[in-house]
C-alpha positions, 0 to 999 in steps of 0.5 A: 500500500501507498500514502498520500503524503502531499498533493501537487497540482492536482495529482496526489504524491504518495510514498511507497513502504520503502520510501517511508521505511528509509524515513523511519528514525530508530535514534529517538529509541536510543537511550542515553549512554551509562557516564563513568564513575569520574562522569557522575563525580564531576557533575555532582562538583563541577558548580562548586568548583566553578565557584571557588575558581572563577577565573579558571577556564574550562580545562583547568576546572576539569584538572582540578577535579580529576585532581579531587577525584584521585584523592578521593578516600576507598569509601568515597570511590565505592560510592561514585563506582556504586552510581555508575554501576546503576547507571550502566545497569539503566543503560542495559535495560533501556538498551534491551527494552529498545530491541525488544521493541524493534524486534516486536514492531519488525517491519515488514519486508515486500516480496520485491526485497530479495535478489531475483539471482541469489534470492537472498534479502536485499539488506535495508535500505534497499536503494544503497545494496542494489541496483533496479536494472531498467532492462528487465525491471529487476532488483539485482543485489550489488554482490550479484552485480560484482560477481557478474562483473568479474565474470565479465558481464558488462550488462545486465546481471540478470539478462546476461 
């Protein structure tokens, strides 16, 4: 099936399934990554820094913490390790809530998708892994279009 996207003149564009799976965005599904131990620990002090140390500039607050950090007592350490580890479990399980997700919502694939040669599924997005050849109005994988190419056939994969 096809959507009526927008309308020119007189005459509807529609977009096929292809077109709007190439759009699809997956990155908002992308949770945030974990932030190391120092991560954690330099947010938690950074404003306290900066305001003890006006005139220092971006780097020489990141020294003076990484200094603090280093000198942090074993109880102090665990501590910050402790809110990374939580955070690094987050990560993982947001990570796995969002393939979970993609793997439940598949898309569904057109029987035009596989490689008229080879048979194989075409990889997505299909228009970067193949080729439409306008001899025979067929969608010929680029594997199979290199392997014709070596065998020496210059044209059409498909027609020889």
């Amino acid at each position: 099936r096809s959507v009526v996207v927008r309308r020119r003149h007189r005459f509807a564009i529609a977009k096929s399934q292809a077109e709007r799976e190439r759009e699809m965005d997956f990155s908002v599904l992308t949770p945030k990554r974990n932030l190391t131990a120092f991560l954690h620990y330099y947010h938690a002090i950074r404003n306290r820094v900066k305001e003890e140390n006006p005139d220092k500039n971006f780097g020489d607050v990141a020294k003076i913490i990484s200094d603090e950090f280093k000198a942090l007592s074993e109880a102090e350490r665990t501590k910050w390790d402790k809110i990374a580890a939580e955070d690094k479990e987050r990560y993982q399980r947001e990570m796995e809530l969002k393939y979970e997700f993609l793997y439940t919502h598949g898309l569904e694939r057109p029987e035009g998708d596989s490689c008229p040669i080879c048979t194989l599924p075409i990889p997505l997005p299909t228009h970067e892994h193949s080729k439409d050849m306008a001899c025979c109005s067929k969608r010929v994988c680029n594997g199979c279009g290199i392997a014709a190419q070596l065998r020496g056939i210059r044209d059409c994969a498909f027609c020889r």
